[in-house]
N, C-alpha and C positions, 0 to 999 in steps of 0.2 A: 507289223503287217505289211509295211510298202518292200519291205525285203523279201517278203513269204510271195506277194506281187509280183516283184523284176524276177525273180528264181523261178515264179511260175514261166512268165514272158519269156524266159532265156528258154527253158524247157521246152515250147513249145514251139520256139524258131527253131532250135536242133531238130524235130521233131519233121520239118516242112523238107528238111535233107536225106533224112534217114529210116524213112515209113517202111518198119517192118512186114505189115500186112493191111489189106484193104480186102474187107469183105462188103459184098452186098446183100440185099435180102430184099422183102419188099411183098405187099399185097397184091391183088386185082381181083375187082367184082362185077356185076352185071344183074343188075334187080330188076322184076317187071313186078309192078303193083296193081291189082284192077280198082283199089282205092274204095271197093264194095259198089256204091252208088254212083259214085263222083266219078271224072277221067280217070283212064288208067294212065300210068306213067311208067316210063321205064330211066334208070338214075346209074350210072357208074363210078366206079372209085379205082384207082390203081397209085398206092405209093411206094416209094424207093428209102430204104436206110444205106447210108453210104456209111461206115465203121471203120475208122483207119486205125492200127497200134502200131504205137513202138515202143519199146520196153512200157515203164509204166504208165504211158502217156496217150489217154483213147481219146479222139476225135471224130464224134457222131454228128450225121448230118439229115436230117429228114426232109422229104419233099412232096409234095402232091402232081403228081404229074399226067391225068386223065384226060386235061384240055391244055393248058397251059401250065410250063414249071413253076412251081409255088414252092417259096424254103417253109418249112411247118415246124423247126427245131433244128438248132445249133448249140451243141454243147461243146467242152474240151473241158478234161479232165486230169490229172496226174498227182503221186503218191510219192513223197519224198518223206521217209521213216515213216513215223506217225502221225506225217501232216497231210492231208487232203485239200487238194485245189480243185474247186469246180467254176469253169466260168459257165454261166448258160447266155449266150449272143445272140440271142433270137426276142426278138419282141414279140408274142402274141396278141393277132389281129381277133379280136372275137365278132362273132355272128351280133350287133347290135340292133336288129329289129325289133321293133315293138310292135312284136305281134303275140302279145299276151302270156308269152312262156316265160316269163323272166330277166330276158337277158340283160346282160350290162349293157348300162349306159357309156359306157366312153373304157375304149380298149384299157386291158391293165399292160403295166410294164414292168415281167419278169425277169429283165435280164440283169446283169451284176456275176459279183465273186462271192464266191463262197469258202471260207477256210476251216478246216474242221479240223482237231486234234482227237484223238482217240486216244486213253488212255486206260488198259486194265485194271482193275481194281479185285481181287478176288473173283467173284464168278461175275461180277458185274463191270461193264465198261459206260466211261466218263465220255460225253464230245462236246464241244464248246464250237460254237461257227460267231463267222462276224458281225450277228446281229445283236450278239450274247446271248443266246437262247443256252439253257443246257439241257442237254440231255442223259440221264440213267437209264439203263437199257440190261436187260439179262433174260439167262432160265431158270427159271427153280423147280425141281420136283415136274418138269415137262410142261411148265405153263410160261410162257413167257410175256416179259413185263418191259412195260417202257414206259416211262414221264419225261414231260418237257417241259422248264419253266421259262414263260417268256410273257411279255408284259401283253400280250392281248389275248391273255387267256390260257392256263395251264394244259397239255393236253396227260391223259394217262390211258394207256392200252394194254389190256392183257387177253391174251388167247391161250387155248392146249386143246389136247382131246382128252374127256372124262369120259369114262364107261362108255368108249365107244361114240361120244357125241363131241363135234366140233363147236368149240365156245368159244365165241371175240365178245368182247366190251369194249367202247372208245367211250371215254368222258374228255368234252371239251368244253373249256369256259364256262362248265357245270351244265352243260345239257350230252345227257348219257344217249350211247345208240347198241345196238347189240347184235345178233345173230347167232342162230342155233343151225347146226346141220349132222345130219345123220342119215346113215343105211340101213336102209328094210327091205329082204329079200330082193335085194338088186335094184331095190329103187333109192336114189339117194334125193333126198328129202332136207331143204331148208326154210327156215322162219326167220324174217327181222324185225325189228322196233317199229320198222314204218306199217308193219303187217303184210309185206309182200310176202309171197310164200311161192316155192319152187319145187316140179319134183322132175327126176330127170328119168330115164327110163331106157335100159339099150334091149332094142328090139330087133334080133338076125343084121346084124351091120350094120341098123338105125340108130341113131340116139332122139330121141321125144322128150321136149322138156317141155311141162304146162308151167304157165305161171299164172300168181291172181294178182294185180295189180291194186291195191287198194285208192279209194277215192284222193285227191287235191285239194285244199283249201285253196283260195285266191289269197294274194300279198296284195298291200299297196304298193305304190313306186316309191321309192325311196333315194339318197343321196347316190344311191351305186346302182342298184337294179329298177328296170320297168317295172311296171306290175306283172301279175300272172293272174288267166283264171284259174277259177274252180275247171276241175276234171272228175268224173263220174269214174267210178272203178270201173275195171274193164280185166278180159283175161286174155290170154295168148297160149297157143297149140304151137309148137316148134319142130320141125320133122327133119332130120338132116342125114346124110350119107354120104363118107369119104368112098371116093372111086380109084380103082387102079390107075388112073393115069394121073394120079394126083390131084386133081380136083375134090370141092366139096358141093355138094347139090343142097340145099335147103328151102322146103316149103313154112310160110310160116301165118296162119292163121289171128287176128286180132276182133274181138267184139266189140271193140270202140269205136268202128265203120264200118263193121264186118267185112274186112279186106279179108284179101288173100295174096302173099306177095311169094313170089319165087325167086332163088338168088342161087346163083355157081360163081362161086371165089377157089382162090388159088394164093398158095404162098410158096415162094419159095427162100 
């Protein structure tokens, strides 16, 4: 592994010499909320990917840049046969307030190497990374499958389309999730485990998706997360319309404060 390492590090100083291509891309928004009852507020977002390749060796870099430059994700990456090196060099800061939604208590620390071997087997492929985790992964007959064995809980996933219906199942550490989606007459229509349910709708160069959001339990606080409350179900109206100049305009309706928030983003 410490040689799969310096090979990566060698890789990716050649790399700092001879950057084939740099592309960028990137978001930007502008929301105005009237919050229903409460002040209205208006909120914006605008972030940058920076992507750099050379031969097999990709170099992403994300940032938040609406007030102040913020890095949000550093990875590097490269493919040497059938071994895969991923560093990700970004530590994620999370949102830690304890204001009743959950979040963590004390940021986590995602960063590290990651080595993966990929190895075909018949229609199924083998990867092994450095935690030991393995993975079988494939398609049979249009349905495709994947398990992972690793010490904090197995995960298995299978998905396809049957009769025209989109079907996922994730079982993880023995707690199953699922999801159903399907088209009727131009409406496409999903159902999941949690009971959310979605229909989307394109109306003359609209698209309209409702959705129904079903109720929350409350959690205690626990060793990782705050507590959380209870939330009441609530639904959402979505109205949005790409424009010739590239833009996208959307209105979007909620009865959980019976807002009404309007937003125009752009990507390019």
């Amino acid at each position: 592994m410490k040689k799969l390492i310096a090979l990566f590090a060698v890789s990716a100083m050649a790399s700092t010499s001879a950057m084939a291509a740099i592309a960028l891309s990137g978001t930007s928004s502008v929301s105005y909320d009237d919050n229903g009852s409460a002040a209205s507020e208006t909120s914006y977002d605008a972030d940058l990917l920076v992507t750099g390749t050379a031969g097999s060796t990709t170099v992403t870099v994300g940032m938040d840049v609406e007030q102040t430059i913020a890095t949000t994700s550093a990875t590097m990456s490269t493919t040497i046969g059938p071994v895969t090196v991923v560093a990700d060099m970004h530590q994620v800061d999370e949102d830690n307030n304890d204001d009743g939604d959950g979040d963590l208590i004390a940021d986590s620390d995602d960063t590290g190497v990651t080595i993966s071997l990929d190895a075909p087997i018949g229609d199924a492929t083998v990867g092994v990374d450095n935690s030991g985790n393995v993975t079988i992964s494939g398609t049979w007959s249009g349905i495709t499958m994947s398990h992972t064995s690793k010490s904090a809980g197995d995960t298995t996933t299978a998905s396809g389309s049957i009769a025209g219906m989109d079907v996922s199942v994730t079982n993880k550490a023995g707690d199953t999730t699922w999801s159903l989606g399907t088209t009727v007459s131009g409406v496409a229509l999903t159902l999941a485990s949690s009971q959310k349910v979605t229909a989307t709708f394109g109306l003359a160069g609209n698209t309209m998706v409702v959705s129904s959001i079903p109720a929350a339990a409350s959690a205690a606080q626990d060793a990782t997360n705050y507590s959380s409350a209870s939330a009441a179900a609530y639904s959402t109206v979505a109205i949005s319309r790409s424009l010739t100049s590239g833009a996208t305009l959307a209105a979007t309706y909620s009865t959980s404060n019976d807002s009404l928030t309007l937003k125009a983003s752009v990507a390019f």
